[in-house]
CHARMM-style PDB file with segment names, atoms N, HN, CA, C and O in Angstrom:
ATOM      1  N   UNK     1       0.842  -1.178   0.000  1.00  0.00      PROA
ATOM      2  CA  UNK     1       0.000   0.000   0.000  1.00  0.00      PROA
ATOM      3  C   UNK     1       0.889   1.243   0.000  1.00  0.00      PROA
ATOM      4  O   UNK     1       1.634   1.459   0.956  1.00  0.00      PROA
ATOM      5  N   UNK     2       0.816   2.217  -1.243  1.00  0.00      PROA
ATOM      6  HN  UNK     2       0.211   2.042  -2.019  1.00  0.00      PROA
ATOM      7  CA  UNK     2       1.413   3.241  -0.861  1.00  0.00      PROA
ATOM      8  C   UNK     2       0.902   4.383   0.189  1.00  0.00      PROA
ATOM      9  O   UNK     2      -0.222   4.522   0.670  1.00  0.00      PROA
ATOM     10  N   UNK     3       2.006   5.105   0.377  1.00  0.00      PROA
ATOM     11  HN  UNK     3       2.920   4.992  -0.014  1.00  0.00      PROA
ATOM     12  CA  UNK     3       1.561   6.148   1.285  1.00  0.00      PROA
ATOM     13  C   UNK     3       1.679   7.085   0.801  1.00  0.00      PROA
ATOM     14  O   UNK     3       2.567   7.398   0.009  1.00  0.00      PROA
ATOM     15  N   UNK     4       0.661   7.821   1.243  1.00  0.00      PROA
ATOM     16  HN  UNK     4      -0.061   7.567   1.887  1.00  0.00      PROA
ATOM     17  CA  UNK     4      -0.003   9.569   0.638  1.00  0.00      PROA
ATOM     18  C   UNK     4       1.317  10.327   0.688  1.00  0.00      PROA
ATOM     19  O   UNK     4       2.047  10.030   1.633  1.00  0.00      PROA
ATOM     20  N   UNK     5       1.675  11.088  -0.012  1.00  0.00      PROA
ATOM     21  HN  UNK     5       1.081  11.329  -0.780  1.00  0.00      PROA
ATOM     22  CA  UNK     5       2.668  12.574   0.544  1.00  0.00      PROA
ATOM     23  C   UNK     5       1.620  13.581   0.924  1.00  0.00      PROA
ATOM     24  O   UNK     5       0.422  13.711   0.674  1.00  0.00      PROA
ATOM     25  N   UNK     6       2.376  14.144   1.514  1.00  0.00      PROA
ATOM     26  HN  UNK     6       3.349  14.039   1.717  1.00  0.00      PROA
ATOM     27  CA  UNK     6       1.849  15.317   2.474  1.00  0.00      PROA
ATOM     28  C   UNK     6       2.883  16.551   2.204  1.00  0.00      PROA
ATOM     29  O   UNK     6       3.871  16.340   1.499  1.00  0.00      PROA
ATOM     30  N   UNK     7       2.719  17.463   2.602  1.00  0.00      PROA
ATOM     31  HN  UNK     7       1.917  17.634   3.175  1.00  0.00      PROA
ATOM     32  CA  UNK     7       3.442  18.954   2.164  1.00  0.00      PROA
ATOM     33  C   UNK     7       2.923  19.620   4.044  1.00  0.00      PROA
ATOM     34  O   UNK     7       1.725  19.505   4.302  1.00  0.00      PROA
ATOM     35  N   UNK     8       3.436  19.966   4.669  1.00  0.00      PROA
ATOM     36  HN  UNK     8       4.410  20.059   4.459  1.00  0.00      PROA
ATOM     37  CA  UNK     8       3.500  20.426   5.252  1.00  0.00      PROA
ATOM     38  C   UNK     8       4.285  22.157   5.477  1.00  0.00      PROA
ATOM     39  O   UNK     8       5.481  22.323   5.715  1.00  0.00      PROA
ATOM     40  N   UNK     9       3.076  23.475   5.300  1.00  0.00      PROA
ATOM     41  HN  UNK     9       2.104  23.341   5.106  1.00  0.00      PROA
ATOM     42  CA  UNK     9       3.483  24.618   5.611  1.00  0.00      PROA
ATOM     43  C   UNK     9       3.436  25.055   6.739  1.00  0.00      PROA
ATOM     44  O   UNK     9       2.423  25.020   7.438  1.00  0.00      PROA
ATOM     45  N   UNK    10       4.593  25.558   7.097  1.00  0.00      PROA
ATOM     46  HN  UNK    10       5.415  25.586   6.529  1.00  0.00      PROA
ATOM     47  CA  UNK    10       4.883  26.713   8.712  1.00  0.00      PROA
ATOM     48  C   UNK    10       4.706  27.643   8.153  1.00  0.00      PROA
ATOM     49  O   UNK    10       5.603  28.035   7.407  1.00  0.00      PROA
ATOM     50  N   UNK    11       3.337  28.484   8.283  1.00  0.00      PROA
ATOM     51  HN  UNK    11       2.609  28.166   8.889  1.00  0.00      PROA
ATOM     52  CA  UNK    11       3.637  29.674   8.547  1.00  0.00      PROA
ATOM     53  C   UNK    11       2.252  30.039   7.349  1.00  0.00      PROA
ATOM     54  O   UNK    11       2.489  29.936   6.146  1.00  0.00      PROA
ATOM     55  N   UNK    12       1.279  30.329   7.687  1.00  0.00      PROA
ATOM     56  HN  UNK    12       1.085  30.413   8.664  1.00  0.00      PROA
ATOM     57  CA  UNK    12       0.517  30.734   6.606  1.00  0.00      PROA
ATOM     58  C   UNK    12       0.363  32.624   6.084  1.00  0.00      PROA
ATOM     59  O   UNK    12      -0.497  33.484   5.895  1.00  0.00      PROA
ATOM     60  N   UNK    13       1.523  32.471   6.055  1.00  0.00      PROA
ATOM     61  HN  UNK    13       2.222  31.772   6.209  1.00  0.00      PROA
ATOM     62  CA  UNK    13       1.617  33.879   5.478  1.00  0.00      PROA
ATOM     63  C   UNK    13       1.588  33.802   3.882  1.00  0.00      PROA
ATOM     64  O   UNK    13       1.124  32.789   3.358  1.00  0.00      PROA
ATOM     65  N   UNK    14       2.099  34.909   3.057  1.00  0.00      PROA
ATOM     66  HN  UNK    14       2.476  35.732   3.482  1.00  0.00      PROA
ATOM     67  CA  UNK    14       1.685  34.946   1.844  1.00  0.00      PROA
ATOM     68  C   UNK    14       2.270  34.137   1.112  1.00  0.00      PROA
ATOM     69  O   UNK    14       1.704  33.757   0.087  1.00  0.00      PROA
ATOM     70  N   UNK    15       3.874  33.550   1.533  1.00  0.00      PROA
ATOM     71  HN  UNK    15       4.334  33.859   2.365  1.00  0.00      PROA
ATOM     72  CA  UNK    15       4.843  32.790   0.822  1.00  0.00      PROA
ATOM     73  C   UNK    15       4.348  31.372   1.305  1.00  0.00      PROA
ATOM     74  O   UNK    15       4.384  30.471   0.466  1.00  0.00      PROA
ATOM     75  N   UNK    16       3.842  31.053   2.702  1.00  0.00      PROA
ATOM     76  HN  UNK    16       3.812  31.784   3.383  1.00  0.00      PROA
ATOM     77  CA  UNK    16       3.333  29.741   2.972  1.00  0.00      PROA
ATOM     78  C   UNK    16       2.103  29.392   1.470  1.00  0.00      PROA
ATOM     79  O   UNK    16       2.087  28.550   0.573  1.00  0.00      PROA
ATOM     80  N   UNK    17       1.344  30.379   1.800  1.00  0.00      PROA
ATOM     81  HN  UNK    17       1.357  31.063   2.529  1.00  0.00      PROA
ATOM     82  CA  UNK    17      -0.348  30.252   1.078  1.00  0.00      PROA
ATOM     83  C   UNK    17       0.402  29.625  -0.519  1.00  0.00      PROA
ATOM     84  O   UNK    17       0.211  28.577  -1.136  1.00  0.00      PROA
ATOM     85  N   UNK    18       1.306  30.823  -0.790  1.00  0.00      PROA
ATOM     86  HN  UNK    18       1.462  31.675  -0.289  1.00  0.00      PROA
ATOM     87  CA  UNK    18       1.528  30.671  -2.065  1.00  0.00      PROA
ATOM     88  C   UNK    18       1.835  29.504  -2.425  1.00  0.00      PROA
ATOM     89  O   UNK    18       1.351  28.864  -3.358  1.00  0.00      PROA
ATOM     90  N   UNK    19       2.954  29.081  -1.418  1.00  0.00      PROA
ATOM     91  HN  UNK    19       3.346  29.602  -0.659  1.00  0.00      PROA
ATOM     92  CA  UNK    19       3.647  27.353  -1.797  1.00  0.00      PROA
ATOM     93  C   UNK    19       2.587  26.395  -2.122  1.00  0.00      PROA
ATOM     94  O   UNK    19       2.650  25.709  -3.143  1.00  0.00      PROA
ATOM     95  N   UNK    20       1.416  26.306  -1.120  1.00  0.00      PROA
ATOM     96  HN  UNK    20       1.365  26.862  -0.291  1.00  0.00      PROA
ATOM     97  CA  UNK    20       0.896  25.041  -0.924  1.00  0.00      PROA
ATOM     98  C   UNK    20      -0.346  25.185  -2.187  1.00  0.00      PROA
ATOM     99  O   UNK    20      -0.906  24.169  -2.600  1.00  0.00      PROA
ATOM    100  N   UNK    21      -0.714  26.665  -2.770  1.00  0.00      PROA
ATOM    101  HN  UNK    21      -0.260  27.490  -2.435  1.00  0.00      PROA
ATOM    102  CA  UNK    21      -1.385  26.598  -3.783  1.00  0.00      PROA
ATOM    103  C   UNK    21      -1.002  26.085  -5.137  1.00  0.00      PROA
ATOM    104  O   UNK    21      -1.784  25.533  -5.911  1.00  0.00      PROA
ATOM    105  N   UNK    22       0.373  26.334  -5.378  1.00  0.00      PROA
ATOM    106  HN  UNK    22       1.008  26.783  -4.750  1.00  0.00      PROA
ATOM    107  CA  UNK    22       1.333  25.689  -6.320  1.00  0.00      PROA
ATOM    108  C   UNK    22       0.952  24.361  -6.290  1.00  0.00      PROA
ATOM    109  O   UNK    22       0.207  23.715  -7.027  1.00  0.00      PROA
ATOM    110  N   UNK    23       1.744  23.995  -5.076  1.00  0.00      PROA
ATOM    111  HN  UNK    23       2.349  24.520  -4.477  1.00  0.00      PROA
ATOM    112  CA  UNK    23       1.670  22.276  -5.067  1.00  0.00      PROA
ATOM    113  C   UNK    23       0.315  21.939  -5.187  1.00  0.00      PROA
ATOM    114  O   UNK    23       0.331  21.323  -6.252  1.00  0.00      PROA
ATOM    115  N   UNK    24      -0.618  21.936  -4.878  1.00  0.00      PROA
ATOM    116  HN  UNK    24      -0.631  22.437  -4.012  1.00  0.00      PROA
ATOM    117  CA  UNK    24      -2.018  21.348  -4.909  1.00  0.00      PROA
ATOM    118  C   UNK    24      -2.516  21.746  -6.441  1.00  0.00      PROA
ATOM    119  O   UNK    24      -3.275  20.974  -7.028  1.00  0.00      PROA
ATOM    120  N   UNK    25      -2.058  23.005  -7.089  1.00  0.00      PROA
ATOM    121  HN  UNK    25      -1.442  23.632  -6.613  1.00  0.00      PROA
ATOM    122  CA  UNK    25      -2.660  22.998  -8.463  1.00  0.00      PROA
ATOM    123  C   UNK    25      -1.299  21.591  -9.330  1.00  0.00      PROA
ATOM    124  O   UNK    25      -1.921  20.646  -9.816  1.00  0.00      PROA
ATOM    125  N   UNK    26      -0.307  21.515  -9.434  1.00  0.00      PROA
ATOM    126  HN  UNK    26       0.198  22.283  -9.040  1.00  0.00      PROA
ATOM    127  CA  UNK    26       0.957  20.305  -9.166  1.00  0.00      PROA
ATOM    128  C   UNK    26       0.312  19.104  -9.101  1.00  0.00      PROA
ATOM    129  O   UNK    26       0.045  18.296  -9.990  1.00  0.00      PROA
ATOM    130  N   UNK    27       0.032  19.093  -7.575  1.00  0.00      PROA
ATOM    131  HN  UNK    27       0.248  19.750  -6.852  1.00  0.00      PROA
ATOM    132  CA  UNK    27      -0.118  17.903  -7.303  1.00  0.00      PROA
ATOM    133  C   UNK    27      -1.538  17.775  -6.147  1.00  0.00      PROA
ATOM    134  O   UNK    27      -1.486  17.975  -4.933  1.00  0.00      PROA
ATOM    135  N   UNK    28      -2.646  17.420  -6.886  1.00  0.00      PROA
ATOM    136  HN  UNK    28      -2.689  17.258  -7.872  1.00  0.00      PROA
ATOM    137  CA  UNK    28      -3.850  17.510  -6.398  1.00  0.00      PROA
ATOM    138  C   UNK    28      -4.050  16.360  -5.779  1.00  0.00      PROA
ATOM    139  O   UNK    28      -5.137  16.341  -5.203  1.00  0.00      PROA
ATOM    140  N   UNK    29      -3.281  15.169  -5.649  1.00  0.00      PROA
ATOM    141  HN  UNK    29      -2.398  15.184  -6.118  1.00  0.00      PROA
ATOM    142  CA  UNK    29      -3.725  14.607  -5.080  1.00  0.00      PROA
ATOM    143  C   UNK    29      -2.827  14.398  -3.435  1.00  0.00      PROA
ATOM    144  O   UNK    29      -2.952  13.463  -2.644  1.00  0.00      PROA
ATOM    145  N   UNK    30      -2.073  15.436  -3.336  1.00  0.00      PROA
ATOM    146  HN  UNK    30      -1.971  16.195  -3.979  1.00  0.00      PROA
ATOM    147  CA  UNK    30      -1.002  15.436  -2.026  1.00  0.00      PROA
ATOM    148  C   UNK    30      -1.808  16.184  -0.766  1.00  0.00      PROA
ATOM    149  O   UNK    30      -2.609  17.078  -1.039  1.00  0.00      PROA
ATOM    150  N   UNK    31      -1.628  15.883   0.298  1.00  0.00      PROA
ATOM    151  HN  UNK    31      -0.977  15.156   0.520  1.00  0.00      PROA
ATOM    152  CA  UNK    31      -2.299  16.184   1.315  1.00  0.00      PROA
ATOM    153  C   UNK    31      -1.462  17.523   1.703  1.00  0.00      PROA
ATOM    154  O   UNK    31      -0.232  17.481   1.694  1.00  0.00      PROA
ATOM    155  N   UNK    32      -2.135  18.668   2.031  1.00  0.00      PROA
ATOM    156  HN  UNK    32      -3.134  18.702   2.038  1.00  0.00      PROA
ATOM    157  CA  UNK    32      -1.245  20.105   2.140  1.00  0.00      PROA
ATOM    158  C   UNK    32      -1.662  20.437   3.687  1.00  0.00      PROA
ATOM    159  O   UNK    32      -2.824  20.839   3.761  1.00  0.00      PROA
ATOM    160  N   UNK    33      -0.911  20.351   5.058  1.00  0.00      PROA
ATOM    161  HN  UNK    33       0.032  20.024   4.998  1.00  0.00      PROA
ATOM    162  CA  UNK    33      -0.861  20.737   6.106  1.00  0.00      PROA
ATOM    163  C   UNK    33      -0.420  21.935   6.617  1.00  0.00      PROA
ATOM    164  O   UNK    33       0.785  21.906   6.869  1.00  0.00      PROA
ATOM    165  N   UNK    34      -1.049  23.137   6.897  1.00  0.00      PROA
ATOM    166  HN  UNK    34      -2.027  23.161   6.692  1.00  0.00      PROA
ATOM    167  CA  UNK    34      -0.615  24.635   7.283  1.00  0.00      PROA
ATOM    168  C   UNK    34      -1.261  24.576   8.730  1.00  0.00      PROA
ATOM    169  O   UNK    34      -2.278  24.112   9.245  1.00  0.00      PROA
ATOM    170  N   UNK    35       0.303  25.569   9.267  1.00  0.00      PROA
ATOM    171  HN  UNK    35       1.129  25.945   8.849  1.00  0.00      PROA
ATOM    172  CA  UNK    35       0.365  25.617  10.773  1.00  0.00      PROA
ATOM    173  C   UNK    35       0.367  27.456  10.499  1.00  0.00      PROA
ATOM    174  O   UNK    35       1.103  28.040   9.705  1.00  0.00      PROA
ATOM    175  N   UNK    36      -0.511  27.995  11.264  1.00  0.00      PROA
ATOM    176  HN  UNK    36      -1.110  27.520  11.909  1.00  0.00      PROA
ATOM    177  CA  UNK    36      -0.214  29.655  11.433  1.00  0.00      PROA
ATOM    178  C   UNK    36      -0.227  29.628  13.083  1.00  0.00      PROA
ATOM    179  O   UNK    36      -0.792  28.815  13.815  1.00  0.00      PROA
ATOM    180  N   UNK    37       0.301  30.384  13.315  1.00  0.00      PROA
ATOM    181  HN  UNK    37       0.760  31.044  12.720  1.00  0.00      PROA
ATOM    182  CA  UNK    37       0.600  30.788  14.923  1.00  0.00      PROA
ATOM    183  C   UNK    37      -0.633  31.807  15.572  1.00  0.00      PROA
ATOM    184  O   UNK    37      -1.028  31.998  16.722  1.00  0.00      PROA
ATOM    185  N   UNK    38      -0.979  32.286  14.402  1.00  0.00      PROA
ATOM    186  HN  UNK    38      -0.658  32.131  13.468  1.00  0.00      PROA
ATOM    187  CA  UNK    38      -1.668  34.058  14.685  1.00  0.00      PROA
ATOM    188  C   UNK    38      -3.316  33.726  14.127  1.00  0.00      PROA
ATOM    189  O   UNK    38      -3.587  32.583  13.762  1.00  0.00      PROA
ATOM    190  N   UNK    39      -4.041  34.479  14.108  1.00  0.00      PROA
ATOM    191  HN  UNK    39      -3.821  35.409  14.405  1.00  0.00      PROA
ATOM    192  CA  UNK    39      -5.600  33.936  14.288  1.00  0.00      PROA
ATOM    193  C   UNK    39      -6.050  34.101  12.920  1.00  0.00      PROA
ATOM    194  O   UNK    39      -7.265  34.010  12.748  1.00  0.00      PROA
ATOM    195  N   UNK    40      -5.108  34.390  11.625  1.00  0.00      PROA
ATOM    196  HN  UNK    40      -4.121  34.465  11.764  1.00  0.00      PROA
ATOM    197  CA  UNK    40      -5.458  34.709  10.630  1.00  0.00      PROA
ATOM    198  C   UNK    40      -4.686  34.241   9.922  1.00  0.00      PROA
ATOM    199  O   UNK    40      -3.514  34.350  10.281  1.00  0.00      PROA
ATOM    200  N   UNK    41      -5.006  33.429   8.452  1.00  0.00      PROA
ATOM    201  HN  UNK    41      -5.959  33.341   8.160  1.00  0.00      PROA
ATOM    202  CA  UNK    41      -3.829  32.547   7.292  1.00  0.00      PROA
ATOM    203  C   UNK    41      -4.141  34.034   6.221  1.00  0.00      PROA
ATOM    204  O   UNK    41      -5.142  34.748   6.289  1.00  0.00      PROA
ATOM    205  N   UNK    42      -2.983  34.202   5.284  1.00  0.00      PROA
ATOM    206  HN  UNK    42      -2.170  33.622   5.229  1.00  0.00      PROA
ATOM    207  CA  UNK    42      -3.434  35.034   4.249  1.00  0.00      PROA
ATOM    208  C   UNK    42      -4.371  34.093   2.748  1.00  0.00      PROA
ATOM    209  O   UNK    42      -4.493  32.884   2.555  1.00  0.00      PROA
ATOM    210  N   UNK    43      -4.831  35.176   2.008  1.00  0.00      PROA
ATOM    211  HN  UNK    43      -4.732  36.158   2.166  1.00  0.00      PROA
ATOM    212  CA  UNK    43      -5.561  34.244   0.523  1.00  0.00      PROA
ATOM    213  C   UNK    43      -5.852  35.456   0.216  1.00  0.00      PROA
ATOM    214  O   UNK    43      -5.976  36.561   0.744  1.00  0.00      PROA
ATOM    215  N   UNK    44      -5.966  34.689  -1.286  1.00  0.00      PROA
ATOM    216  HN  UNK    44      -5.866  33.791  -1.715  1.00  0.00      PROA
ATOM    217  CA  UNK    44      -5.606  35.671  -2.882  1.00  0.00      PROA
ATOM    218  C   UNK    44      -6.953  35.182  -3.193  1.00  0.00      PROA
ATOM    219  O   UNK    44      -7.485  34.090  -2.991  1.00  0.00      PROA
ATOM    220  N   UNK    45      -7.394  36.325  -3.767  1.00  0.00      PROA
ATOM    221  HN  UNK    45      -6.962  37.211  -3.932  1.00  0.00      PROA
ATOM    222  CA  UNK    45      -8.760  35.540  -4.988  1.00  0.00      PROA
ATOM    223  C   UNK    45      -8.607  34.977  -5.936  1.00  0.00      PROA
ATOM    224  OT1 UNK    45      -9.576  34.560  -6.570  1.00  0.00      PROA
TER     225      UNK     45
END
């Protein structure tokens, strides 16, 4: 059985957001994990 990849972001600021939107348009089927510290992630329309 394979195992899923995962992407894990620190930090959901604009360079986090950006990464994990890349990878998921990339690779849609990878699991994308974001950690923000602060009560708010950034996003683009």
């Amino acid at each position: 059985m394979a195992k899923k990849e995962r992407l894990v972001v620190i930090g959901g600021d604009a360079a986090g957001m950006s990464a994990a939107s890349q990878v998921r348009r990339r690779r849609p089927d990878m699991e994308i994990i974001a950690f923000e510290r602060g009560r708010h992630t950034s996003y683009a329309a």
